[in-house]
C-alpha positions as CSV (number, residue, x, y, z in Angstrom):
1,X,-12.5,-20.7,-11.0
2,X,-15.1,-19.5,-8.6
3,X,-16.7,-15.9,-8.1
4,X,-14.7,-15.3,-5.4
5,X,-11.6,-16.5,-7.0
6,X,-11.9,-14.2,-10.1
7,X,-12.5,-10.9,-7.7
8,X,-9.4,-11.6,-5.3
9,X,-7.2,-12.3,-8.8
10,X,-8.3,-9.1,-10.0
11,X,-8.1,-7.5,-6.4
12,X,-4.4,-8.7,-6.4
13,X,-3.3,-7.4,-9.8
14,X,-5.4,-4.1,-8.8
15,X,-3.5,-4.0,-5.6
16,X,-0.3,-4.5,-7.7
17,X,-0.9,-1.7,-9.8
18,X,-1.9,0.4,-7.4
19,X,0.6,0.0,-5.0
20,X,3.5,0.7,-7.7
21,X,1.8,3.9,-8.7
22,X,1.3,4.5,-5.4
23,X,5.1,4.2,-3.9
24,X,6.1,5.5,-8.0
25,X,3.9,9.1,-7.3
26,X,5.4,9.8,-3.8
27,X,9.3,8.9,-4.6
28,X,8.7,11.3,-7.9
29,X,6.8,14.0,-5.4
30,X,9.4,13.3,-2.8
31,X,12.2,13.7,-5.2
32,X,13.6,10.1,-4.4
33,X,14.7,8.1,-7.5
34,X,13.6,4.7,-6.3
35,X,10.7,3.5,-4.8
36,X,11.3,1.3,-1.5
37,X,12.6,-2.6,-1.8
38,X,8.2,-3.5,-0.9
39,X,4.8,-1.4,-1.5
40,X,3.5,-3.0,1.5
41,X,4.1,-1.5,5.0
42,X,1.8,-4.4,6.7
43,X,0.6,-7.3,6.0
44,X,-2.9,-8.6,8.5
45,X,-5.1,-11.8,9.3
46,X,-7.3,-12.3,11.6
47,X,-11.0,-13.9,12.4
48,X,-14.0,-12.1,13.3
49,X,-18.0,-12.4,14.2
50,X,-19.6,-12.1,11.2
51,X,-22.3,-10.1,11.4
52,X,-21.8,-8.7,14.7
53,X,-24.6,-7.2,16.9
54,X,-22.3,-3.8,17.4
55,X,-24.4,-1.2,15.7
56,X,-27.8,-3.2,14.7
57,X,-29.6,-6.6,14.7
58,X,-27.7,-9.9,13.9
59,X,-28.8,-12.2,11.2
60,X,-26.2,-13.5,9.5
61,X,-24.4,-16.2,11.4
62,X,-21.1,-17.6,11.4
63,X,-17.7,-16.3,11.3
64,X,-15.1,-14.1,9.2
65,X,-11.5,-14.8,7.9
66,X,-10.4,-11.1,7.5
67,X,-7.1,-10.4,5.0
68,X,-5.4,-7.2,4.6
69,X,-2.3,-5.6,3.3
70,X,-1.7,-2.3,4.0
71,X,0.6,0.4,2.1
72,X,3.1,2.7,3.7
73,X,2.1,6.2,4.4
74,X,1.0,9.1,1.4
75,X,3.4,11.6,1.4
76,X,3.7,15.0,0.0
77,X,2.4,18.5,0.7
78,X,-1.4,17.3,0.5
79,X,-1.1,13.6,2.2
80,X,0.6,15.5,5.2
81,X,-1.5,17.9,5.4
82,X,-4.3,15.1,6.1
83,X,-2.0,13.0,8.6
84,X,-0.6,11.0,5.7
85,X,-2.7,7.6,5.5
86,X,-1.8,4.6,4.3
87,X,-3.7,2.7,1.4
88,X,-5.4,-0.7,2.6
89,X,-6.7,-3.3,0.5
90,X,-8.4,-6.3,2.1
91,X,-11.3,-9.3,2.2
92,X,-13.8,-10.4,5.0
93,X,-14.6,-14.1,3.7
94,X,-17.4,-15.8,5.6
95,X,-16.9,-19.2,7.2
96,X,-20.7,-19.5,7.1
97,X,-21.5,-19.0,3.2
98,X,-23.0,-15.6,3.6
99,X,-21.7,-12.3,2.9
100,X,-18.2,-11.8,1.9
101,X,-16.6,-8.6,1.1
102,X,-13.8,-7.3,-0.8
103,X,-12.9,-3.7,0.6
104,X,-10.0,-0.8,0.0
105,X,-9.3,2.6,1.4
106,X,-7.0,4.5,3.5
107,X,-6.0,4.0,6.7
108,X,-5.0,6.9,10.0
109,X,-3.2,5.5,12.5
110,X,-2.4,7.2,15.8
111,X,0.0,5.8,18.7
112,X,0.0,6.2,22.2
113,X,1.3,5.6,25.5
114,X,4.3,3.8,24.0
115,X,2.9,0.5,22.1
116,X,-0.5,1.2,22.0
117,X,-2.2,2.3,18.9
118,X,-5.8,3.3,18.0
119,X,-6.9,3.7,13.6
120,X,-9.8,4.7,11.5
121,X,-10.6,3.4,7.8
122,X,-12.5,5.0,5.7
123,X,-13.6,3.4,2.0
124,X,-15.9,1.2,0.3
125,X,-16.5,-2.6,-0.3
126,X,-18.1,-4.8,-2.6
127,X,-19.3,-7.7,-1.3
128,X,-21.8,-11.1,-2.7
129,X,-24.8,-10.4,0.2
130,X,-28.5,-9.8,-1.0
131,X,-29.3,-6.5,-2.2
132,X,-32.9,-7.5,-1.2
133,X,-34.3,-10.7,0.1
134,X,-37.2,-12.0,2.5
135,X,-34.7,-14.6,3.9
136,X,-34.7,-14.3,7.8
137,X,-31.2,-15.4,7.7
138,X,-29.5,-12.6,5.3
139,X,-29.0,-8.8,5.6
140,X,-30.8,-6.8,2.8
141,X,-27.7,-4.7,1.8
142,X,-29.2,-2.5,-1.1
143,X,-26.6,-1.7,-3.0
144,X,-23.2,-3.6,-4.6
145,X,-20.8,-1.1,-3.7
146,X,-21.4,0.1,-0.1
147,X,-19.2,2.8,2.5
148,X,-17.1,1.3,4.7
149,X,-15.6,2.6,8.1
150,X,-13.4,0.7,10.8
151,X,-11.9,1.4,14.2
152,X,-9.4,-0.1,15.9
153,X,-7.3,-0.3,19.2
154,X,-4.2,-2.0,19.6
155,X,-0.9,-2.8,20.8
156,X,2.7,-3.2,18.9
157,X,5.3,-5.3,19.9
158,X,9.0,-5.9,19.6
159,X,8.7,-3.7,16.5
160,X,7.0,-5.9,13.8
161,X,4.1,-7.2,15.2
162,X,0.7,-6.0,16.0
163,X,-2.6,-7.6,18.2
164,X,-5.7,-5.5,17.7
165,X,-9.1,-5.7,17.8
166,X,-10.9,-4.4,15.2
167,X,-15.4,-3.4,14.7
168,X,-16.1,-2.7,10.9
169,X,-19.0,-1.7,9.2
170,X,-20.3,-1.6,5.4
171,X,-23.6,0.0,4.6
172,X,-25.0,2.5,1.4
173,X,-25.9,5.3,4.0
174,X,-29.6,4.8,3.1
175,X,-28.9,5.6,-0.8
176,X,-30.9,2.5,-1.8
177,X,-33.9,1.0,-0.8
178,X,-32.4,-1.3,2.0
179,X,-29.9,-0.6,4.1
180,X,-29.7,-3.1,6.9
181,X,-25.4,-2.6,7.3
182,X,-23.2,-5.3,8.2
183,X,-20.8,-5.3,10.9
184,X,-17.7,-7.8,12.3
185,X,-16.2,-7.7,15.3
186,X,-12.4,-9.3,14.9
187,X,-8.8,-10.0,16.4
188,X,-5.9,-9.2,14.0
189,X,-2.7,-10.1,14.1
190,X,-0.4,-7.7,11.8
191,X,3.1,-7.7,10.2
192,X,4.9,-4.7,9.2
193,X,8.0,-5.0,7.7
């Protein structure tokens, strides 16, 4: 099994565990005696520029396949006091061989003139890039475990699906040495159920 293989396994049976605690914790906080039929309020592909020239210089080429699934809202006296987000857990593989990440946090969400929806993530990432290099061709990323924000704008139809586009970026916030960042640029298309 490869590198990558081993993380997503262990990403999935992390997401597994988390999400039933997750959905567990609010039903016992909301006083509900069952947790709903799926943990997962959405599920999202899409395809992105990797290493887009959004916030800093390109010099990784290629492109992205992102995956996400995304939980349904926290509840509870704390969650709603902070506009209840939802729990994400996703990857950004590259199509080129470079960077890949593997990423989690929570997601706000705020809709709009009907359909229309814009979000914010906030969380971290791991990801396989060079912490240092002299390769013109790779990011110097500094650290394993970088920050990770997103924002997003997009529109919901006929209930279930979503179209959005989506800028990302990963970087340690200048706690290491290097800190060149990494940013895609991407369509999504989402599912909630």
């Amino acid at each position: 099994m490869t590198r990558w293989g081993r993380v997503i396994g262990a990403g999935a049976a992390g997401v597994a565990i988390f999400g039933g605690t997750i959905a567990q914790a609010g039903a016992a906080e909301d006083g509900r005696d069952s947790i709903p039929e799926s943990v997962f309020d959405a599920v999202r592909v899409g395809i992105a520029q990797h290493d887009a020239n959004v916030f800093g210089h390109r010099k990784e080429s290629g492109g992205d396949v992102a995956l996400e699934l995304r939980f349904h809202p926290l509840t509870g006296e704390f969650w709603d006091s902070i506009w209840s987000p939802r729990p994400h857990f996703g990857v950004n593989l590259s199509t080129g061989g470079d960077t890949n990440q593997l990423y989690s946090g929570l997601t706000w969400t705020w809709r709009f003139l009907g359909p229309l929806f814009a979000s914010l993530d906030l969380g971290a990432a791991v990801h396989d890039g060079a912490l240092s290099t002299n390769r013109p061709d790779r990011k110097e990323l500094g650290a394993r475990f970088l920050f990770r924000e997103a924002v997003e704008l997009g529109v919901s139809v006929a209930g279930h699906h979503t179209f959005s586009v989506r800028v990302d970026h990963i970087s340690n916030a200048t706690l290491a040495d290097h800190n060149e960042g990494l940013n895609t640029l991407g369509l999504l298309y989402g599912y909630r159920f």
